[in-house]
N, C-alpha and C positions, 0 to 999 in steps of 0.2 A: 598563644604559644606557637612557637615555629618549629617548623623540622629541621635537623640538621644536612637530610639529604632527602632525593626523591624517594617516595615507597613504591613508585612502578618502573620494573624495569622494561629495557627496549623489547624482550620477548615478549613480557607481558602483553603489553601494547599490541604488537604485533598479531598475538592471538586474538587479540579482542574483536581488533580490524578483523580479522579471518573468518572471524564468527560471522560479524556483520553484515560481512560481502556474500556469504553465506543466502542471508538472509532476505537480501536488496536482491542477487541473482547476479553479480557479478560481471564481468564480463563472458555473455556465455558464448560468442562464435569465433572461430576464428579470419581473422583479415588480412589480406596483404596490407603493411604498412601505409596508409596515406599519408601523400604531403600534410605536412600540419603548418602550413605559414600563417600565421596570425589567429592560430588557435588559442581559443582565452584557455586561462591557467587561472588557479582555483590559488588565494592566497591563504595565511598561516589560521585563518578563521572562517576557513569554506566558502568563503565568495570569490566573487569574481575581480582578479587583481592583480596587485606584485605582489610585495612580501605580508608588511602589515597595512599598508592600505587598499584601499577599493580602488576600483576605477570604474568609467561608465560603460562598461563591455557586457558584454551577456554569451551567455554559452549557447551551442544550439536546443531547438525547444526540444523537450523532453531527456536532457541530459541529466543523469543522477551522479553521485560522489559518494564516497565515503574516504575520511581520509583523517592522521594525526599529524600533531605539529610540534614540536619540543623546542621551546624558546624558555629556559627555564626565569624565574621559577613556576614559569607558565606553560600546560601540556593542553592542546584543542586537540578534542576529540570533535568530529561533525560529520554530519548527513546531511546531503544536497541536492534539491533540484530544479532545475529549469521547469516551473510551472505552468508559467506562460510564456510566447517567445518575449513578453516584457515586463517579465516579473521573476525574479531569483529567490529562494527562498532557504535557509540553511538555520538544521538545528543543532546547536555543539552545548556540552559540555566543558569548560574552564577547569581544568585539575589545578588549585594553587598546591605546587608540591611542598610548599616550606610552610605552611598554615596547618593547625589540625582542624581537624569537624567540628570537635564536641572539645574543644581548651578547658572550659571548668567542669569536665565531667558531666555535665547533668543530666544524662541518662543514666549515669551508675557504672557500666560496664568498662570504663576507661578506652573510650576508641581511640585507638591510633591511626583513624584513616583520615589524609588529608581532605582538603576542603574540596568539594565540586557545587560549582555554580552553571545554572543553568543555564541556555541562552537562545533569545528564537532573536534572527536578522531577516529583514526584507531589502528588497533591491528594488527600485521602478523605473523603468525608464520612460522617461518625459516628452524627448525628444530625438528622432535618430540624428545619425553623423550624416550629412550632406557635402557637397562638394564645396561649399564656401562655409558650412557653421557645422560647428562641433556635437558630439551625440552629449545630451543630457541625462543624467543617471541621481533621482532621491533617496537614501537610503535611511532603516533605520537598524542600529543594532542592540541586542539585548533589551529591547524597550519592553516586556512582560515582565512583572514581576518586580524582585529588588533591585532588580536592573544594577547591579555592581559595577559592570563592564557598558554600563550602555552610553550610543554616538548618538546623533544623526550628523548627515552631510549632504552634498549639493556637489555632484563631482562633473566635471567636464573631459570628453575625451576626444581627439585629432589625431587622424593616421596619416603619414608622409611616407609613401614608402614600404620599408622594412619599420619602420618608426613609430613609436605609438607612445602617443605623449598624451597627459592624463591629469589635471590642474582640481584641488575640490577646498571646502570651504567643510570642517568642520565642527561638532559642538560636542560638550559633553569631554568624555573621555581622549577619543580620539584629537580633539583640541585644545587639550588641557595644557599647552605651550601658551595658548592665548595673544598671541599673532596682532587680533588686531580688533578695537570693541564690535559687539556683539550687531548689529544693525537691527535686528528684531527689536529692539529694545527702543528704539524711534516710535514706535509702534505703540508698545502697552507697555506698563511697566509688570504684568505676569514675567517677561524675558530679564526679566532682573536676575534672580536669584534657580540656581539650581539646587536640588535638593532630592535624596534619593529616595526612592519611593520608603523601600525597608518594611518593616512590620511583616506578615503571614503573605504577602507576594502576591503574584500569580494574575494580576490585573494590571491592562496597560499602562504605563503610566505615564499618558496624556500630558501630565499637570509640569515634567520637566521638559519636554520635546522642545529642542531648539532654544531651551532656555540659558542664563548665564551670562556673567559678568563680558566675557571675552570670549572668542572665538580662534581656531587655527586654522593655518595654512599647510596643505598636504600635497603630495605631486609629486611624477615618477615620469620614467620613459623607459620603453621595453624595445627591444633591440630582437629581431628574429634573426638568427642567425644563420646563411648556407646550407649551413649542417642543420638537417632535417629535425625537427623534433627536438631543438635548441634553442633556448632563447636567455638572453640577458637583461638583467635588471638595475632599474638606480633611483633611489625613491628618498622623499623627505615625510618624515613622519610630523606629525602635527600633536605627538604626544613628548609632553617630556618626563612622563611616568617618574614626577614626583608628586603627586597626589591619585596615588594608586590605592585601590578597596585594601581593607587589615593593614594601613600605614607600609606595604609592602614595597616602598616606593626603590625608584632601580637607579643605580649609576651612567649615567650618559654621558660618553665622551665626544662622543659626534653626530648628532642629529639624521647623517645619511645612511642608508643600508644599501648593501651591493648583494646583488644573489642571479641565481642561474634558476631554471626552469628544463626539465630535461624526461622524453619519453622514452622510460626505459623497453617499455613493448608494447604492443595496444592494451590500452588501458589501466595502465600503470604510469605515475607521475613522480617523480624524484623533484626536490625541490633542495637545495643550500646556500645559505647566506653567511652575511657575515653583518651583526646588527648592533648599531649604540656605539659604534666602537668599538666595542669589547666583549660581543658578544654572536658564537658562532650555533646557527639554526639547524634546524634540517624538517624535510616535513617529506611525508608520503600520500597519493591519494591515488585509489583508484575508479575510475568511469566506464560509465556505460550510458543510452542511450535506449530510452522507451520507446523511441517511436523508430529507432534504423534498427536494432539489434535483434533481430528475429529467430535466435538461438540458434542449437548445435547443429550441426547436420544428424538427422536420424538412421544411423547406419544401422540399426539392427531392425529397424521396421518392414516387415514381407512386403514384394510388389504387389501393388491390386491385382484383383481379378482380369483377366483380359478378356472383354468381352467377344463372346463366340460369334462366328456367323449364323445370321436371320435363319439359312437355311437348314442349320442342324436344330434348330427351335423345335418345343413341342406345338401342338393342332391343338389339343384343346386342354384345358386345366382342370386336374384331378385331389381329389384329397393327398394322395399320397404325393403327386409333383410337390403338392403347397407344402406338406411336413418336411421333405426335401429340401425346399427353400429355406424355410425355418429354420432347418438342421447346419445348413451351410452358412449359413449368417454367423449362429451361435459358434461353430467351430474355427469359421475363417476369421472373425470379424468382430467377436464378442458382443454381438450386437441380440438383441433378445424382439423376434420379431411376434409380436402378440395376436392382430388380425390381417387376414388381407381381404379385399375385395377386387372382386375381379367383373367387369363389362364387358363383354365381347364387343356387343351393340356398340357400343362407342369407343371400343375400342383404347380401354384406359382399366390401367390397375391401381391399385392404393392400398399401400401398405402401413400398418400401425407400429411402430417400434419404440424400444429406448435402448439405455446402454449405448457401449462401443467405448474404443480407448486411444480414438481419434478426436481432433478438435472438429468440432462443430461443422462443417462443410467438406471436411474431408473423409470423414463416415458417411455424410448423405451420396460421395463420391462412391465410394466403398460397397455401397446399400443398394445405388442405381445399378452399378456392374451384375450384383446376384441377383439382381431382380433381373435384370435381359435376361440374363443366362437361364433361369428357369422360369418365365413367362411363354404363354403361346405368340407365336410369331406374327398375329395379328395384331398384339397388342401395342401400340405407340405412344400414348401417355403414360409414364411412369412417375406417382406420385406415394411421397412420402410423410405420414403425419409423427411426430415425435413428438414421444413422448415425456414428462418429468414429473418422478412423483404421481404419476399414473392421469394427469393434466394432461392437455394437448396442447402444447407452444407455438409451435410452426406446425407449416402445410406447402410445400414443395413439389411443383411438377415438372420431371424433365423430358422430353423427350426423345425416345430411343434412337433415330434416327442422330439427333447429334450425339450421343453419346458414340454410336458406332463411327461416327467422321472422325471424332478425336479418337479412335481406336487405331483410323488410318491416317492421322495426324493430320487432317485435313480440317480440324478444329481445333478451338480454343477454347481455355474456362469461359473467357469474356463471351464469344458467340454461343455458349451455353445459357450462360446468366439471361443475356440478351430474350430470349425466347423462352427461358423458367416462367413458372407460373409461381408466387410469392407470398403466400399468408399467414398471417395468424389462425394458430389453428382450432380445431371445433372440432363437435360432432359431426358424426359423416354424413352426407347425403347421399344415399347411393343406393340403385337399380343395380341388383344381380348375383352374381354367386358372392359367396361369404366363405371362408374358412380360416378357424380358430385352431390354434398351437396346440396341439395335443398334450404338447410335454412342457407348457407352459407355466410352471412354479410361480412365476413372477419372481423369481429368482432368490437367494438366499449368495449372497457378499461376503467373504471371511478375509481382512486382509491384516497382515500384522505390518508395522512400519514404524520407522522412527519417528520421534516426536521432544521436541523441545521445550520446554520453561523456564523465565525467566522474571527475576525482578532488579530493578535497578532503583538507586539513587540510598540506598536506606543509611543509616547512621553509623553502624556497625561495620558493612563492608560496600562498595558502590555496586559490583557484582554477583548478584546471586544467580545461580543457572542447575536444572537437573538436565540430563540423559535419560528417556524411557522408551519402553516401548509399546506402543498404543498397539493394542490387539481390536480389534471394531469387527461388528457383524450387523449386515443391513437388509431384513428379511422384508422384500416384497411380497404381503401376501393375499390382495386383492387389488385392484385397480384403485391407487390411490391411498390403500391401508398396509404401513407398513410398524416394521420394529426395528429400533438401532440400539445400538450398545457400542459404548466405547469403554475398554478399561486402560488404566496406563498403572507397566509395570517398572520401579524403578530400576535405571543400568548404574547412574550415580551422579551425585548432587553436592551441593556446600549449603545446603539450609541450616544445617545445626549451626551454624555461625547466625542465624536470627534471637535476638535476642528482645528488640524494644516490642513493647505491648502499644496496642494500638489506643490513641488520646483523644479516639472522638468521643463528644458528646450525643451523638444521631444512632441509632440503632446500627449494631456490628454490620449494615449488611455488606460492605466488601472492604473493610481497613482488616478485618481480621486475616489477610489473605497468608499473611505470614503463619498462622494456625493453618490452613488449608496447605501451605506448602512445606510444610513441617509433618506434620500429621498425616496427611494425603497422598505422601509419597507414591502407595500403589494403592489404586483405589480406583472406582467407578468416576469416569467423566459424566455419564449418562447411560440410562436404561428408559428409553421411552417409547411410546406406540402413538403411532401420527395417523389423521383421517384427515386425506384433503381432497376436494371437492369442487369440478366443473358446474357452477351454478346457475340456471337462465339468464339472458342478460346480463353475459360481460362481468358476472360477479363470481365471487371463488371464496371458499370457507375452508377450514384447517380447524381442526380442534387435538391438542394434544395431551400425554397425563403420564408423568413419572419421574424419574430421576433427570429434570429438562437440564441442569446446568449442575458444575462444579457446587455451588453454594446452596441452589432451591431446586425443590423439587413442589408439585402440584399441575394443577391445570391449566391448561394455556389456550383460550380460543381465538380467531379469527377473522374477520370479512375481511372482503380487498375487492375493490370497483376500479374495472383495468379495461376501458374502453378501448379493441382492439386499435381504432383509428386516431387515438389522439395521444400526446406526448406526454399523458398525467395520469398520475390514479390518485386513489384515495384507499383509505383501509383503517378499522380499530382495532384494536387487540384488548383483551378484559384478562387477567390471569389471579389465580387466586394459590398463593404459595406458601411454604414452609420451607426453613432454614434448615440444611445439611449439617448433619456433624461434622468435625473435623479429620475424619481419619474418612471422607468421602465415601463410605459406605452404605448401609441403609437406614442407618440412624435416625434421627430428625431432632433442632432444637425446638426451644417453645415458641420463639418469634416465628411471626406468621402474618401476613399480609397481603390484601388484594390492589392491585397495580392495574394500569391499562392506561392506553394511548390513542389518540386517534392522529391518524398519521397522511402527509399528503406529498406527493410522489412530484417531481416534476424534472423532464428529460429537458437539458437547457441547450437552444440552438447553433451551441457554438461548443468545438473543441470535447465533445463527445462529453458533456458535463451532465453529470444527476445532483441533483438538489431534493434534501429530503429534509423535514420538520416534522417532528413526534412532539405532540402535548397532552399532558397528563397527570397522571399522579406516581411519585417513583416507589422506588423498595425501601426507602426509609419514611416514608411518608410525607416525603417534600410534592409539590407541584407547581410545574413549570414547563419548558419546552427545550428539545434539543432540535441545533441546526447541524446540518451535515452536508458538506459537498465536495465531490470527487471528481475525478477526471480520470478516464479510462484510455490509455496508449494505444497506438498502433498495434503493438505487440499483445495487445492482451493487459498488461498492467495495469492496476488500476491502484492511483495513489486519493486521499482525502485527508478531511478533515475535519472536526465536530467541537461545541460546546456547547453546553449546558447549562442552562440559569434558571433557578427555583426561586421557591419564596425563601431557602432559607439563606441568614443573610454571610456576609462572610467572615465574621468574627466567629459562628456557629460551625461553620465549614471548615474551619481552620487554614492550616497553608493549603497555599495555592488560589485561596477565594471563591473558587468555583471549577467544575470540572472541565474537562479537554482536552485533545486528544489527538494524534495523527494515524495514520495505519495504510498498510502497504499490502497487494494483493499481486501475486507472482503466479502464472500459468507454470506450473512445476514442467509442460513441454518445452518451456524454452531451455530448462537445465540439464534435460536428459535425453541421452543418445538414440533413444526410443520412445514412441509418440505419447502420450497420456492427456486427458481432458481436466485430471485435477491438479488445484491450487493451492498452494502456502499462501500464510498471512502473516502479517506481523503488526501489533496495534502496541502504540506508545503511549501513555499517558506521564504525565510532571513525577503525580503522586497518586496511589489509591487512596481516594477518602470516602465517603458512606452517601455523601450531599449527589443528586442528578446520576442515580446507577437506573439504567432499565435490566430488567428480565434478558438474559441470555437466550434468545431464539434460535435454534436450527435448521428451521424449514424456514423463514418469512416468505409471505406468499409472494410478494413483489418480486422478490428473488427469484420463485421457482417460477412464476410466469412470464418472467421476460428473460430467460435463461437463453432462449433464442430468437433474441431482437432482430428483426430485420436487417435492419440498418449492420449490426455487426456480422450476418451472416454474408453479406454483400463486400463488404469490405475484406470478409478472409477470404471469399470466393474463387483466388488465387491456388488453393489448396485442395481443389476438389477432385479435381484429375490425379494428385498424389497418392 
């Protein structure tokens, strides 16, 4: 069945995008304009290009997007980003606005929401552009799943100038003019026949790649124009979109499209065409940059301490000097200092701490100031151990004497760093006086804050989203034993629009989500009590027990083998659970299951990458292994990726075939005018289905022990005189 008109309008959209950019951290600083001469531009389906085709161009590395496209009766929604500087990668949504979801009803409820199809694209680049030979760029699009929309292509691109000429070879969709036969097909006859994947999706689908009768030809030239942040386009498309997915096929009265390219302010993209002939575009996206964008400027954060002179120093160090230091830490600096040690003989102090509401190197900045300022003036090593989760991470020692030269600007962070002393940190070794915090709780946390949820993709409407607000309390109350609570209170939602029951065959453990987010509205995230544990030899244990996740509650244990000097660890986790009621409170269902993992950690030598592999047994009682790997920004960001593959097969799993998943992790400093150490996340999956779900952790220990890696503390090191 078709629709007579679109069901989303332009605000709509607009809001969606808002939310997004929200989400992703947007453009957070501000710039003076730069020349933009031969800046790629992001085409009507998130890559890199003119209108609707690619070209071999790439964005700079670590460039993100988000952006829509209204080419009716086709609306791309997409998220974007420059992964590698030779790899592009965009995940959009296809709104067909004249198509419905569900045409013969067959969930009952009669939806009138148009069709959304899914879609993940890659980009490779082969070869750069050279002074005699053209840059080479492979691409695939939509190739996961039913692939409705999916290409591949083989694009060639040549700069002259202001000129930027762009020649490709495609298949599939994007070729569906059919140009000129197939050449693969010299080869094998597998390049015979295309045929779309279809059935439950969600798997590559290898078996049509480059296949098909015939092939097109595609090609454009971009024109940068004087005017700054201007450019022009003129491109031949290689589609003659009449053999478009739901027989949706289009009128085409001339093969070329003309369109403009235009930056409306940093970070904001206007895009208009004019396409088919007869058909006028428009598209919006906005960018930003993981690795140059280093957020707002922090206008309301207080100046450091300025450290005193040596001469107003105290002689020698007393209980109440140290409760003093303590005292000014926690007022000035929110910084919670637990023991210090003091040597005269050698002339070096060492403090135990956690907390602060600075990033990582800019509290140890923070920390060394209060510490000169209330040490005796013999003292010259000033060394800091931090704390997490009552663990020891790092072990930093600076010395006073530079501290005070940058007080008289006659240093720098870098001749700081230079001369720091650097470790992972441990138990103390230490000759001399000791003094412990008198007023030291281990601290009790009460913060209330907004909090977002969200599900997408479902039958009934593509949008579902609450407003709450998360109240959480985080009682440290021994070295390492503590208690959190998170509840969330609803502000307001569109759940009652859920209506389809979930069609798995595998134990409810996470399709039922639409019950949790129905029912759950305001209710307990978790109530749980954590015991973690600095173990001899490089090992560390955690055992936890209570309301650990939205769905299960029970026990959760442990180990993690994290050799401070090498780039790997190792760790299992065993947990034995029960299933949450739906209204998230302290109910329990009768499903009950023990799960556990043994998991192997490895920091990979390029581009700041973590690679992690879990295998096990899951919460429905499949087993199997999940891959995972990220890449952490300049800025802090950290974007990844994961799946999942069990014994169960994928007719048992339903759509999608198997689980997987993206997810985006945002230093909430970069978006606020005042400094903070905590992070947003945001984690995508296709579809929730029950097949490859692990146990939701809060603590992983991997996490809390390399919470201050080396390597990254060095790299912010920039920020420490701040």
């Amino acid at each position: 069945m078709r629709l007579s008109s679109p069901k989303a309008t332009y605000r709509q959209q607009l809001t969606l995008l808002a939310s997004a950019l929200a989400m992703v951290g947007g453009q957070l600083e501000a710039a003076e304009t730069a020349p933009l001469r031969h800046h790629p531009w992001f085409d009507e389906n998130g890559g890199i290009g003119l209108m609707q085709t690619p070209t071999a161009r790439f964005s700079d590395d670590g460039e993100v997007g988000l952006g829509l496209a209204r080419n009716y009766p086709y609306d791309n929604y997409f998220a974007t980003i420059q992964f590698f500087p030779w790899m592009h990668t965009t995940l959009r949504y296809v709104d067909v606005l004249n198509v419905l979801y569900d045409p013969n009803n067959s969930f009952g409820f009669n939806s009138q929401q148009s069709h959304k199809s899914r879609a993940l694209d890659f980009k490779l680049r082969l070869f750069k552009e050279t002074e005699y030979f053209p840059q080479v760029s492979l691409g695939l699009q939509d190739f996961l799943g039913t692939s409705q929309f999916s290409s591949e292509y083989l694009v060639f691109g040549k700069r002259w100038y202001d000129l930027d000429f762009s020649l490709g070879l495609a298949w599939g969709r994007m070729g569906n003019r059919g140009d000129l036969p197939n050449p693969l097909r010299l080869l094998s006859g597998h390049f015979d026949n295309r045929v779309t994947n279809g059935g439950k999706g969600g798997k590559p689908s290898v078996g049509q790649w480059f296949a098909g009768n015939d092939i097109g030809l595609f090609g454009g030239v971009r024109y940068d124009t004087p005017v700054n942040g201007l450019s022009l386009m003129l491109e031949l498309e290689g589609n003659d979109y009449q053999n478009e997915p739901f027989q949706n096929n289009q009128n085409v009265k001339f093969p070329v499209n003309v369109g403009m390219r235009y930056r409306l302010w940093e970070g904001l993209d206007l895009g208009v065409n004019f396409e088919r002939g007869n058909r006028a575009t428009m598209s919006l996206a906005l960018r930003t940059n993981l690795n140059q964008n280093k957020g707002i400027p922090k206008f309301f954060d207080p100046p450091p301490e300025p450290v005193k002179p040596r001469s107003d120093a105290i002689k020698a160090m007393s209980h109440d000097q140290a409760q003093t230091l303590f005292q000014e830490l926690k007022q000035k600096e929110n910084i919670t200092g637990h023991r210090l040690f003091v040597d005269p003989q050698k002339y070096r102090a060492r403090l135990e701490k956690s907390g602060g509401k600075y990033p990582f190197p800019q509290t140890l900045g923070r920390t060394a100031r209060i510490m000169a300022n209330n040490l005796p003036k013999n003292i010259e090593l000033l060394e800091m151990t931090t704390l997490n989760e009552g663990i020891p991470i790092s072990q930093i020692g600076i010395w006073r004497k530079d501290l005070e030269k940058a007080q008289r600007h006659q240093s720098s962070p870098e001749e700081i760093l230079a001369r720091a002393k650097i470790e992972r940190g441990g138990q103390p070794d230490w000759q001399g006086d000791v003094f412990i915090n008198e007023n030291d709780n281990h601290g009790i946390h009460f913060f209330i804050e907004p909090g977002y949820r969200q599900h997408m993709g479902g039958p009934e409407q593509f949008y579902f989203y609450q407003l709450y607000a998360r109240i959480g309390l985080d009682a440290d109350l021994h070295a390492g034993l503590s208690v959190t609570t998170q509840i969330a209170v609803d502000v307001t939602n569109n759940f009652d629009g859920m209506k389809l029951p979930s069609d798995s065959v595998l134990p409810h453990v996470r399709s039922d989500i639409q019950q949790y987010l129905k029912h759950g509205q305001t209710g307990i995230f978790s109530l749980q009590a954590d015991q973690l544990l600095e173990l001899p030899g490089s090992w560390y244990g955690r055992i936890s027990a209570g309301l650990l996740e939205e769905m299960f509650a029970g026990i959760d244990g442990e180990l993690l083998y994290a050799p401070s000097n090498q780039s790997w660890a190792v760790g299992i986790d065993l947990n034995w659970v029960r299933q949450r009621d739906y209204d998230m409170m302290f109910g329990l269902q009768k499903y009950q299951v023990a799960t556990g993992h043994l998991s192997y950690y490895q920091q990979l030598p390029f581009y700041d990458m973590l690679a992690k592999v879990h295998m096990g047994r899951y919460l429905a009682g499949d087993k199997g292994a999940t891959f995972d790997l990220s890449r952490r920004f300049d800025n802090g960001a950290v974007v990844g990726g994961f799946f999942t593959l069990t014994d169960i097969p994928a007719t048992t799993f339903g759509e999608g075939s198997f689980d997987k998943g993206i997810y985006l992790t945002i230093p909430l400093d970069l978006l606020l005018p005042t400094s903070t150490n905590r992070t947003a996340g945001f984690a995508w999956r296709p579809l929730t289905r029950d097949g490859g779900q692990r146990l939701g952790i809060s603590k992983p220990l991997y996490d809390v022990v390399t919470a201050g890696r080396i390597d990254h503390v060095i790299h912010e090191w920039g920020k420490f005189l701040k």
